[in-house]
NUFITOR-19588 format. One line per field, with one value per residue (C-alpha): x, y, z; chain. Coordinates in nm, 3 decimals, decimal comma, padded with zeros to 5 digits, always signed. Layout:
N
X = [X  ...]
Y = [Y  ...]
Z = [Z  ...]
milum = [A  ...]
# end
This chain:
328
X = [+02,540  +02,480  +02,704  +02,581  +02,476  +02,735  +02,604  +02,460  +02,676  +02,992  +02,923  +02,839  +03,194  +03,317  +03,111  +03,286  +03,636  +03,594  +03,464  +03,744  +04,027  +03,893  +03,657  +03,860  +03,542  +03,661  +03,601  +03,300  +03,130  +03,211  +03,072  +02,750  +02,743  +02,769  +02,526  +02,250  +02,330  +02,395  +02,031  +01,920  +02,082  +01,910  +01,571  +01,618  +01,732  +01,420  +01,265  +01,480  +01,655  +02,035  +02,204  +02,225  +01,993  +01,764  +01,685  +01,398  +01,240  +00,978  +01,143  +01,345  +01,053  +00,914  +01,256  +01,202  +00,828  +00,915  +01,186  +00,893  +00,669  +00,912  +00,947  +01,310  +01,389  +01,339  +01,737  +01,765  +01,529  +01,735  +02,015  +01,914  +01,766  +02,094  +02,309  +02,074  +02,112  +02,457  +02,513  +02,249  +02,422  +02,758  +02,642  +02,461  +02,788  +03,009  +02,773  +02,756  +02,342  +02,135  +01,881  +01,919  +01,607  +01,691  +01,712  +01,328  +01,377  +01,270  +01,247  +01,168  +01,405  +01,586  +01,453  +01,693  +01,769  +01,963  +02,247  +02,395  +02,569  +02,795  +02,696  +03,026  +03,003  +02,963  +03,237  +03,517  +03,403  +03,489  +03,824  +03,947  +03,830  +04,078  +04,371  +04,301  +04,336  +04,632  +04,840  +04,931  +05,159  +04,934  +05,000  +04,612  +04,520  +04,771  +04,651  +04,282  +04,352  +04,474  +04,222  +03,947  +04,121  +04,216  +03,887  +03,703  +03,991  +03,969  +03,588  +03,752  +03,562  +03,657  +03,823  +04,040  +04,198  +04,251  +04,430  +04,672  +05,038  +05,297  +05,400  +05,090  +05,127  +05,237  +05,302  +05,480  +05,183  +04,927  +04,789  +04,704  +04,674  +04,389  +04,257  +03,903  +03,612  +03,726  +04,082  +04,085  +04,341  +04,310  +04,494  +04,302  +04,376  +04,391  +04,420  +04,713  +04,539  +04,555  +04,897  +04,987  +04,802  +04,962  +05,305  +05,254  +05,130  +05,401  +05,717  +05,565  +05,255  +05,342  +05,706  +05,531  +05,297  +05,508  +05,779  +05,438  +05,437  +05,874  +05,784  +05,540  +05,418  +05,555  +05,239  +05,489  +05,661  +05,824  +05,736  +06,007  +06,131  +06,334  +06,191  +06,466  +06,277  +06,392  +06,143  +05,829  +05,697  +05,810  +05,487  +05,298  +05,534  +05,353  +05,000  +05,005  +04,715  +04,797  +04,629  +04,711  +04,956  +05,171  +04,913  +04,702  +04,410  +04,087  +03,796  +03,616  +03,851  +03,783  +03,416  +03,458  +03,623  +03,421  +03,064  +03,198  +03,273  +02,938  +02,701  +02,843  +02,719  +02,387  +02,223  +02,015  +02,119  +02,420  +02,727  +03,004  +03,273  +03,069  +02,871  +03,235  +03,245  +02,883  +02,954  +03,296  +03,114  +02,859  +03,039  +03,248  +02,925  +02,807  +03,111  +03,062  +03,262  +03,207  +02,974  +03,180  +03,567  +03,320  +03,293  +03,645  +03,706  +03,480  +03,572  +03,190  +03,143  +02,861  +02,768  +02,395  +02,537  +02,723  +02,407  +02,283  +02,470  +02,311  +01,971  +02,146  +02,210  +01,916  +01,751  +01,989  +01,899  +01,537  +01,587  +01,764  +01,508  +01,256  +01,471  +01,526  +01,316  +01,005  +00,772  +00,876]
Y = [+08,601  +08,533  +08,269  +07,919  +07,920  +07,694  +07,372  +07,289  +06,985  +07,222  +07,509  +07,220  +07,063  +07,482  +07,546  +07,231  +07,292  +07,646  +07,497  +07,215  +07,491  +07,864  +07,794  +07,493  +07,285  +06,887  +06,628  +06,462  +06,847  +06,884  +06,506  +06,622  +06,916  +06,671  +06,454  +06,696  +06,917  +06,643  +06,493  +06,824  +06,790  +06,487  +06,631  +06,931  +06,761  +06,573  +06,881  +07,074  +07,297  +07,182  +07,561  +07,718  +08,007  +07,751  +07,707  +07,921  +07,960  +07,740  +07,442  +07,420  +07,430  +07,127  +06,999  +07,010  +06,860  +06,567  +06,491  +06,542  +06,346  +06,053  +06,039  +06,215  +06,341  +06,695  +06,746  +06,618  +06,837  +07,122  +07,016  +06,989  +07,331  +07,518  +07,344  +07,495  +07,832  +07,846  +07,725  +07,959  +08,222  +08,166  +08,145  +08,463  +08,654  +08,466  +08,562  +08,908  +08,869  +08,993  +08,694  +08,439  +08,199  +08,027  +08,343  +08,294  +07,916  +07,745  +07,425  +07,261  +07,319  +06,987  +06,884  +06,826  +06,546  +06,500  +06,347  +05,965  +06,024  +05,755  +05,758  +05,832  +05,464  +05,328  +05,516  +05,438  +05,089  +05,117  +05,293  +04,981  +04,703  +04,878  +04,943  +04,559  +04,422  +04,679  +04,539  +04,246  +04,488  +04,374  +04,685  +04,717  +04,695  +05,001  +05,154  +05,139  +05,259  +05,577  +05,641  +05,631  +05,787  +06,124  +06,092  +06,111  +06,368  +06,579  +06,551  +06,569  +06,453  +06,125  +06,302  +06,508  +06,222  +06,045  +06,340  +06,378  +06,331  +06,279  +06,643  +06,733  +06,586  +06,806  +06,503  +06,797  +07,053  +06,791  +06,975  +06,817  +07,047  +06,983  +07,089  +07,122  +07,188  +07,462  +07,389  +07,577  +07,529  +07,468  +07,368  +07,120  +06,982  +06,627  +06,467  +06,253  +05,928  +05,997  +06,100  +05,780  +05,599  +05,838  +05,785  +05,412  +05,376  +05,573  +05,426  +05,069  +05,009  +05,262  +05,146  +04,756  +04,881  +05,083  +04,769  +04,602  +04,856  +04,791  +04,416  +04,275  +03,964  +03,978  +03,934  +03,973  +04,220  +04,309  +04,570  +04,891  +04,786  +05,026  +05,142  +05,359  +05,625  +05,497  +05,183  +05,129  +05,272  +05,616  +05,719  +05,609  +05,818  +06,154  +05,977  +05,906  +05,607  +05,335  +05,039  +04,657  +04,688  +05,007  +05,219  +05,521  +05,469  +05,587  +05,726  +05,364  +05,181  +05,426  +05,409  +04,982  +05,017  +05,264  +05,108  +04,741  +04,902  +05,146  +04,829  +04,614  +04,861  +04,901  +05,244  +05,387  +05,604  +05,593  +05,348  +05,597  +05,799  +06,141  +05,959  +06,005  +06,371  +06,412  +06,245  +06,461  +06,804  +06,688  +06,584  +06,896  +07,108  +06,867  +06,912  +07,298  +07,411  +07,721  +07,693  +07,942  +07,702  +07,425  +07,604  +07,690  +07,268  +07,138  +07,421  +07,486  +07,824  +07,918  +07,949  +07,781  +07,452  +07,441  +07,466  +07,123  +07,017  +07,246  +07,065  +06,697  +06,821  +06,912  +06,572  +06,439  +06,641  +06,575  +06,169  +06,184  +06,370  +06,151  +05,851  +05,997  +06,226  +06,117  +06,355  +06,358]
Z = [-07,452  -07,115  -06,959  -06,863  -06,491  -06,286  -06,200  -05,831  -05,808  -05,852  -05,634  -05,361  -05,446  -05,399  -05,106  -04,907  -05,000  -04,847  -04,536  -04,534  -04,614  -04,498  -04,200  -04,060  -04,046  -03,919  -04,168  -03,957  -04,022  -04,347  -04,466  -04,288  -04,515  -04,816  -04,740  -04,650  -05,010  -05,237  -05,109  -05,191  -05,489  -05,668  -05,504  -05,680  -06,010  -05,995  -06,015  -06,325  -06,083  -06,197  -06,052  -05,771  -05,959  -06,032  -05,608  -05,467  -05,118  -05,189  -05,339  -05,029  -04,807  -05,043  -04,949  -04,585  -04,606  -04,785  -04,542  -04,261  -04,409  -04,414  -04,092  -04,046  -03,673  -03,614  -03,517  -03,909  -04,039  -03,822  -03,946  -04,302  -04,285  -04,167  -04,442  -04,719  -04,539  -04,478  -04,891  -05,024  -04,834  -04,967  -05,321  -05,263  -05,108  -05,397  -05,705  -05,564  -05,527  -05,277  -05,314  -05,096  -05,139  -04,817  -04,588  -04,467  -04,380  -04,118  -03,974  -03,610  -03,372  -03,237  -02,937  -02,684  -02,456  -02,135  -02,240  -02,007  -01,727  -01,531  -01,181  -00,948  -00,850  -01,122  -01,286  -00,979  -01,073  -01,461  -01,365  -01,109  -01,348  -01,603  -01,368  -01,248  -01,634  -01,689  -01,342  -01,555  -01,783  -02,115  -02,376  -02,501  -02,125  -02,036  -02,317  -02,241  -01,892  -02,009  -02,254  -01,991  -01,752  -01,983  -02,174  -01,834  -01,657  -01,882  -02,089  -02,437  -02,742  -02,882  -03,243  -02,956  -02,769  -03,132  -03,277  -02,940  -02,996  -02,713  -02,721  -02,629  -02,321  -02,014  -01,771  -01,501  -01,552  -01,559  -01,898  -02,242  -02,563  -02,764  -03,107  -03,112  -03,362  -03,559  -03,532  -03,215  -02,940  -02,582  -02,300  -02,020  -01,735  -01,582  -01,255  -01,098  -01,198  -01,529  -01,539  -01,362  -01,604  -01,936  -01,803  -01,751  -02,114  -02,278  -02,042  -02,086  -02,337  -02,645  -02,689  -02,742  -02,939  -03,186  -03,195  -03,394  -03,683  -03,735  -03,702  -03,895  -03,806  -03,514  -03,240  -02,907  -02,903  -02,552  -02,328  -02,363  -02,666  -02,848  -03,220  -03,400  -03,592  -03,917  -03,922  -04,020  -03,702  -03,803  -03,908  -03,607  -03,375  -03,441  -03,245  -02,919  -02,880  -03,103  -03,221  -03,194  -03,481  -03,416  -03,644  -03,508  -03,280  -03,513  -03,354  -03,417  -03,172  -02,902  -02,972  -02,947  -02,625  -02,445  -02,551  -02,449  -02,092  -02,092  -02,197  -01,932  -01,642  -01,764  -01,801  -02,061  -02,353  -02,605  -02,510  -02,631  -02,576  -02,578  -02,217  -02,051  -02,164  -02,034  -01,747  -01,646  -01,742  -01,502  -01,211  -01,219  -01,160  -00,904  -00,743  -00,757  -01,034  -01,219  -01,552  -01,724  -01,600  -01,751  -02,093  -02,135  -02,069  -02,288  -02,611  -02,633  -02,866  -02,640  -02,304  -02,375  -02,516  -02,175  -01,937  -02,083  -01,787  -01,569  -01,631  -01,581  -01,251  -01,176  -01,244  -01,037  -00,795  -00,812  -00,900  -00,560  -00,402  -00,496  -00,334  +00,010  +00,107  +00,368  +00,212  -00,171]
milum = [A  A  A  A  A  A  A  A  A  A  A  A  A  A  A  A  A  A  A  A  A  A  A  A  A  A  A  A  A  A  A  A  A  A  A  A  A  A  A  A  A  A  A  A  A  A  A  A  A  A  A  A  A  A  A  A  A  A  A  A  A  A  A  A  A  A  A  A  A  A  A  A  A  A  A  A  A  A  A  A  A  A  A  A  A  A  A  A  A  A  A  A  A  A  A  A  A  A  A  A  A  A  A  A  A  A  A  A  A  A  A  A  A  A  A  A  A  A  A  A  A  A  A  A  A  A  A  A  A  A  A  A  A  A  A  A  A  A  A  A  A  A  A  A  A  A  A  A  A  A  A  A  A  A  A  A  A  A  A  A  A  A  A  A  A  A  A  A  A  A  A  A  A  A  A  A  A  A  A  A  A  A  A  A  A  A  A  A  A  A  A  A  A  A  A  A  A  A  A  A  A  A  A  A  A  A  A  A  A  A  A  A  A  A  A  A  A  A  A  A  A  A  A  A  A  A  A  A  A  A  A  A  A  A  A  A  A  A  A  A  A  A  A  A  A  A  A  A  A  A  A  A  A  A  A  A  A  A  A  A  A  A  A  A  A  A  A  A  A  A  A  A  A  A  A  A  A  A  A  A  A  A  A  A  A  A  A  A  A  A  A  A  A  A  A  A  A  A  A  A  A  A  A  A  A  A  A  A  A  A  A  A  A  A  A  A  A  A  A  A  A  A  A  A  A  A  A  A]
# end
C-alpha cells in the first residue's frame, strides 16, 4: 500500500521552517512566503488538490489568472509566481521527483518605479529641525536625531537600524556593523554628524530612556541616569534605539517618525524610512561615487538592483535640465 500523500498545508508549514532556519530568510520574507502559499492553498483546496502531488502546471497558471483578473499589481502577481516556484521546487528536490509543475511559470514582470528622493535642501532642512528639537536635551528628540542621521549616513534599511546594538557601534572608526537580508554581515560607514549625534544619544538620551524600563511609572526619568544591569532594563540593553518606555525601538516607530518628517516637506511617493535609503544611495552617485562602493553599502545581492539609482540620477539630471537650460 502506497502511503498517503503529505498534505499541502504541511509541506508549506516544512517549506517555511527551512527558509526561517537553513536559508536565513528575515521574518518580513518568510511571512510573504506564507501568505502567497497558504492563498494558494485554499485556491487549490477549492479545487480537490489537498498535496503537493495534487498541484500541476496548469492549476497554477489558473492561480495566477484569477489573481489578474482581480485586479492584483503585476509586482504581486511576480511575487506570487516566484513563491510557487521556489515551493514546487523544494518539494520536487525533497520527494526526490523530477516533476516540478511550476518550472514553466510565468508571470509579468514587476514594473519598476523610481523610487523618492529628498532633495539636498530639503534634507539639510530635516537634519537642522531635528538637531534644533534635540538642543533642548529631550531623550526622544536625541534619539530621533540619531536615527536620521545614521539611517541617512549610512542608507541602511529600517529592520537594520532596529536590530543595531551598541557594540555595533564603532564611534573611533566611524563604522556600524549591520546584519542584512540573509543574515549577512557588513560593515558601513558614517559621517561625523552622525557620530556626534550617536554619541550624544548614548552619553545622554539612552541612559534616560533605559532608567524607564527599571522604573515603571516613572514618566521623568533624568538624563545619565545610571541603570544597574540587574533591573528591569536588562533586557533592553542588548538594542541600541529604544522606545518611550526603555523597550526596543520596532520597525513601526521608525516608520512613525520618518513619515511624520517626510509628509511635512512635501514630495510625492512613499513617506518612509526606505526614501532616506533611496535618497543616500542617490546622493552618493551624484556626488560621484563608485556604483560598485554603492553596492557593497547598501548589501544589494546584485549589481542590477543597484543601478535603480543610476536612472534616479538621471532624471535628476534631465528635471534640472529642463529648469535651466535656454534651449531645453
Amino acid at each position: 500500500m502506497e502511503p498517503s500523500p503529505v498534505p499541502l498545508k504541511n509541506d508549506i508549514n516544512e517549506f517555511l521552517r527551512y527558509l526561517s532556519a537553513e536559508r536565513g530568510y528575515s521574518a518580513h520574507t518568510v511571512r510573504a512566503y506564507r501568505t502567497d502559499l497558504n492563498q494558494l492553498a485554499g485556491f487549490a483546496g477549492d479545487r480537490g488538490a489537498t498535496a503537493s502531488a495534487d498541484l500541476s502546471l496548469e492549476l497554477l497558471r489558473e492561480w495566477l489568472w484569477v489573481a489578474t483578473q482581480a485586479g492584483l499589481a503585476r509586482a504581486t502577481l511576480a511575487r506570487r509566481s516566484a513563491s510557487a516556484r521556489s515551493f514546487t521546487a523544494w518539494v520536487a528536490r525533497g520527494h526526490d521527483d523530477s516533476t516540478d509543475p511550476a518550472a514553466r511559470l510565468r508571470s509579468p514582470k514587476p514594473g519598476r518605479t523610481l523610487p523618492r528622493v529628498i532633495t539636498h535642501t530639503q534634507m539639510t532642512d530635516l537634519l537642522d529641525l531635528l538637531a534644533a528639537r534635540a538642543s533642548g536635551g529631550e531623550a526622544l528628540a536625541l534619539r530621533d536625531l540619531a536615527i536620521v542621521e545614521l539611517l541617512y549616513a549610512s542608507a541602511l534599511r529600517v529592520s537594520e537600524l532596529v536590530g543595531l546594538s551598541p557594540a555595533d557601534v564603532d564611534l573611533d572608526r566611524l563604522t556600524v556593523r549591520v546584519t542584512g537580508k540573509g543574515a549577512k554581515e557588513r560593515v558601513v560607514p558614517f559621517g561625523v554628524p552622525a557620530q556626534r549625534a550617536l554619541l550624544e544619544y548614548l552619553r545622554r538620551a539612552r541612559p534616560a530612556l533605559l532608567a524607564e524600563a527599571a522604573t515603571p511609572g516613572n514618566t521623568a526619568a533624568p538624563l545619565n541616569t545610571a541603570v544597574p544591569l540587574n533591573t528591569a532594563a536588562a533586557p533592553n540593553a542588548a538594542a541600541l534605539f529604544l522606545g518611550r518606555k526603555g523597550q526596543r525601538l520596532g520597525v513601526r516607530g521608525v516608520y512613525r517618525l520618518v513619515a511624520v518628517l517626510l509628509d511635512a516637506i512635501g514630495g510625492t511617493g512613499p513617506a518612509g524610512p526606505h526614501a532616506l535609503r533611496h535618497t543616500a544611495a542617490t546622493h552618493l552617485l551624484d556626488g560621484g561615487a563608485d556604483l560598485r562602493a554603492v553596492q557593497e553599502l547598501l548589501g544589494h545581492v546584485s549589481l542590477g538592483t543597484t543601478q535603480i539609482y543610476t536612472h534616479v540620477s538621471a532624471e535628476r539630471l534631465k528635471a534640472s535640465y529642463g529648469l535651466a537650460h535656454p534651449r531645453a
